[in-house]
C-alpha positions in Angstrom: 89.1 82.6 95.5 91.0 85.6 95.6 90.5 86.4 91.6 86.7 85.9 92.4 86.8 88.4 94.9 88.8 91.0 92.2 86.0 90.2 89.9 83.2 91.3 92.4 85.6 94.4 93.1 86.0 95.4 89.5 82.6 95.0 88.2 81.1 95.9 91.3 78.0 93.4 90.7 76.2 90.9 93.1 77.9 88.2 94.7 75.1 85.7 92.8 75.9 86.6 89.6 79.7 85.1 89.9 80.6 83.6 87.0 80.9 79.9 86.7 84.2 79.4 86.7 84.6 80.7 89.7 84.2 78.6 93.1 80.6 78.7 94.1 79.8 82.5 95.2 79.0 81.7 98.5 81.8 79.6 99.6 83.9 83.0 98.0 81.7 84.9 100.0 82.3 83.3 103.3 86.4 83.4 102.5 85.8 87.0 101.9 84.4 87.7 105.1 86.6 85.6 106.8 89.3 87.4 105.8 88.3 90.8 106.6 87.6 89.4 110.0 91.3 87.9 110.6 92.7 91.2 108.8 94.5 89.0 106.4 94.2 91.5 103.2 95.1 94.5 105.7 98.3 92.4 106.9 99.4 91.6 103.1 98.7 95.5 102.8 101.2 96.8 105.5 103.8 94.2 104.3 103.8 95.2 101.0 103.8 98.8 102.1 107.0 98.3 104.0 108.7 96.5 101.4 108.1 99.3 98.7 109.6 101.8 101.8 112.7 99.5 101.6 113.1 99.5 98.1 112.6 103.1 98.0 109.6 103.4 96.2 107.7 105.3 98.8 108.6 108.8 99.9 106.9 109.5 103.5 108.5 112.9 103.9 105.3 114.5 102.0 102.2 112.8 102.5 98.5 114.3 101.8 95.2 113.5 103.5 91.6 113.6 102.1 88.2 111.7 102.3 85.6 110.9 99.5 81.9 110.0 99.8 80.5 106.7 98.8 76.6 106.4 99.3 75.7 103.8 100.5 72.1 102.8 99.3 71.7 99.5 101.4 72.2 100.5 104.7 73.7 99.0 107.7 77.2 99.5 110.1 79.1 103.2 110.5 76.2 104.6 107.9 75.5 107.7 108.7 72.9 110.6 107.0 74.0 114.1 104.6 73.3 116.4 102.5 74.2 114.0 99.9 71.9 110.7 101.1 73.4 108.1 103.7 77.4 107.6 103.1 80.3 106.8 104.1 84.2 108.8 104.1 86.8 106.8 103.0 90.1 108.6 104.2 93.0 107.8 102.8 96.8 109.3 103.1 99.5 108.7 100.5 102.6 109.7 99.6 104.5 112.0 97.9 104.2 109.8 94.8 100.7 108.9 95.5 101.2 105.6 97.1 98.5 105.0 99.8 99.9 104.8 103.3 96.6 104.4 105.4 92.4 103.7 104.1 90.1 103.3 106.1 86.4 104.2 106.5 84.0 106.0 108.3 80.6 106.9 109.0 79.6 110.3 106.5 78.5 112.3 109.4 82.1 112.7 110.8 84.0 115.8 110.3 87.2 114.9 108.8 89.4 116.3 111.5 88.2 114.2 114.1 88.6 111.4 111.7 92.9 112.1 111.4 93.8 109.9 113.9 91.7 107.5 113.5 93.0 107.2 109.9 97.1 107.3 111.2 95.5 104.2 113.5 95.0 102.2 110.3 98.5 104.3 108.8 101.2 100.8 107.4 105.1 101.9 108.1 106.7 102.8 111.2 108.0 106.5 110.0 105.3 108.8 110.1 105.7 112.3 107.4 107.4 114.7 108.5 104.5 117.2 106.5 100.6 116.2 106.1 98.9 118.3 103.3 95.0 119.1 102.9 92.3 120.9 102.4 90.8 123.8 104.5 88.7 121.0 106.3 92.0 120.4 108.4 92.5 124.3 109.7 92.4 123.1 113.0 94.6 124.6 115.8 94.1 121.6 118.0 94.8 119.4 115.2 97.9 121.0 114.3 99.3 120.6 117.7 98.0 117.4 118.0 100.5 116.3 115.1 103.3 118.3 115.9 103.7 116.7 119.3 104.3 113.7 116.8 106.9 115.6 114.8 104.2 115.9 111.7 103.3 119.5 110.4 100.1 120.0 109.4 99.7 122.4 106.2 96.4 123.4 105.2 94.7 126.4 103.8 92.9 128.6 106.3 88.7 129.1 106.1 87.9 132.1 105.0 85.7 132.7 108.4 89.2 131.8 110.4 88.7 133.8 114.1 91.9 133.2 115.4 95.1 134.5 113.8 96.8 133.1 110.6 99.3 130.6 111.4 100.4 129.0 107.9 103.4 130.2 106.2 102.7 131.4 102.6 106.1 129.3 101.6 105.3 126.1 103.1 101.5 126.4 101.7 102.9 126.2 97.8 102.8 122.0 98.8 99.2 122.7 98.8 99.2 122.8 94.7 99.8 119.3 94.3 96.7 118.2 97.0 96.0 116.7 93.3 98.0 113.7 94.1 95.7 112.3 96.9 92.2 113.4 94.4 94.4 110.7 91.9 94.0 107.9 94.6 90.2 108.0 94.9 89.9 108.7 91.1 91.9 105.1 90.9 89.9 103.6 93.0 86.6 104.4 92.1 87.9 102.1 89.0 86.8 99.6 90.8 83.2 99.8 91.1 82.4 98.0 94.3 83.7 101.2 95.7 81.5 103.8 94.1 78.3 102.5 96.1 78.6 100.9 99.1 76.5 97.5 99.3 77.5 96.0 102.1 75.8 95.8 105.4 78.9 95.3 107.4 81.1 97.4 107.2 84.2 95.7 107.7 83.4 93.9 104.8 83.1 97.2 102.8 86.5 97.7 104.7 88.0 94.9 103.2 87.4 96.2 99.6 88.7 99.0 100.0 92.0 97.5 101.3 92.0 95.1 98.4 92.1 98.3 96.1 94.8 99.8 98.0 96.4 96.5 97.6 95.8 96.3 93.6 97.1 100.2 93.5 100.5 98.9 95.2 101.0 95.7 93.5 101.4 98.0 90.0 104.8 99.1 91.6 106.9 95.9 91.2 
């Protein structure tokens, strides 16, 4: 079952055209969906997660936030219209190394700030970072004191048309330079090409592929 469902994530085609030596697609499909429902690929996510932490293979002290955009041409849950057609964000922060530590997914018409903690909500090992890097979508004064009554430090470039006064450090904002690790994560992901357009009409199901990609992206560490 579970290298059927790999198969539909890495070629990204229809559930129908499964090959034959595969269980029939829809009884793959139903187990599919019935784990997304129960959370089971999200659960084998946060305990992997953990165990890398304990083996020292994930460094939480630096971790960087961003979001991509996946259209998502069929419609259906948390879709929501752009610029760019109807989409969805999927968030994702990872470690200093790269290593995701929270995906999740939301509609496209959601500025990323207000998205942060919902994405910490879906975030796998008890220590949180003690620094959160991105872009200048996350110049936020609310945001940053949001996180540092959590003992996280948001660093982010400020918008150029920035009202208030600066309140970055030059020093702290040479992290910034390697925002390149989190692009890496989405560039791995899209790989898989279930991700690149969004076909699902639920979208916890849609959900549930991305977490299986996570999943894939932690496994290469043992």
């Amino acid at each position: 079952m579970l290298e059927a469902v790999l198969w539909i994530l890495n070629t990204g085609a229809q559930w129908h055209l499964l090959p034959q030596s595969y269980p029939n697609y829809k009884t793959v499909h139903r187990r599919f969906q019935q784990w997304c429902r129960d959370e089971v690929i999200r659960a084998a996510l946060t305990d992997l997660a953990n165990s890398l932490r304990e083996a020292g293979a994930i460094d939480e002290s630096e971790c960087f936030i961003d979001a991509s955009f996946a259209s998502a041409k069929g419609g259906g849950g948390e879709v929501a219209p752009t610029k760019r057609g109807k989409g969805v964000k999927i968030m994702a922060i990872v470690d200093r190394h790269g290593l995701p530590l929270a995906v999740t997914t939301h509609a496209a018409n959601h500025h990323e700030v207000t998205l942060v903690q919902l994405t910490f909500d879906f975030y796998m090992i008890e220590a949180q970072p003690e620094n959160l890097i991105g872009d200048k979508a996350y110049d936020s004064d609310p945001l940053d004191e949001q996180l540092r009554q959590k003992g996280i430090e948001m660093i982010a470039p400020h918008k150029s048309n920035r009202v208030r006064a600066r309140t970055q450090d030059g020093r702290r904002l040479r992290r910034y330079q390697r925002r390149w690790i989190v692009e890496r994560i989405f560039a791995w992901m899209q790989w898989q090409r279930r991700l690149l357009v969004r076909w699902e009409f639920h979208s916890i199901n849609f959900l549930g592929f991305v977490h299986l990609a996570a999943l894939c992206i932690l496994l290469r560490q043992f």
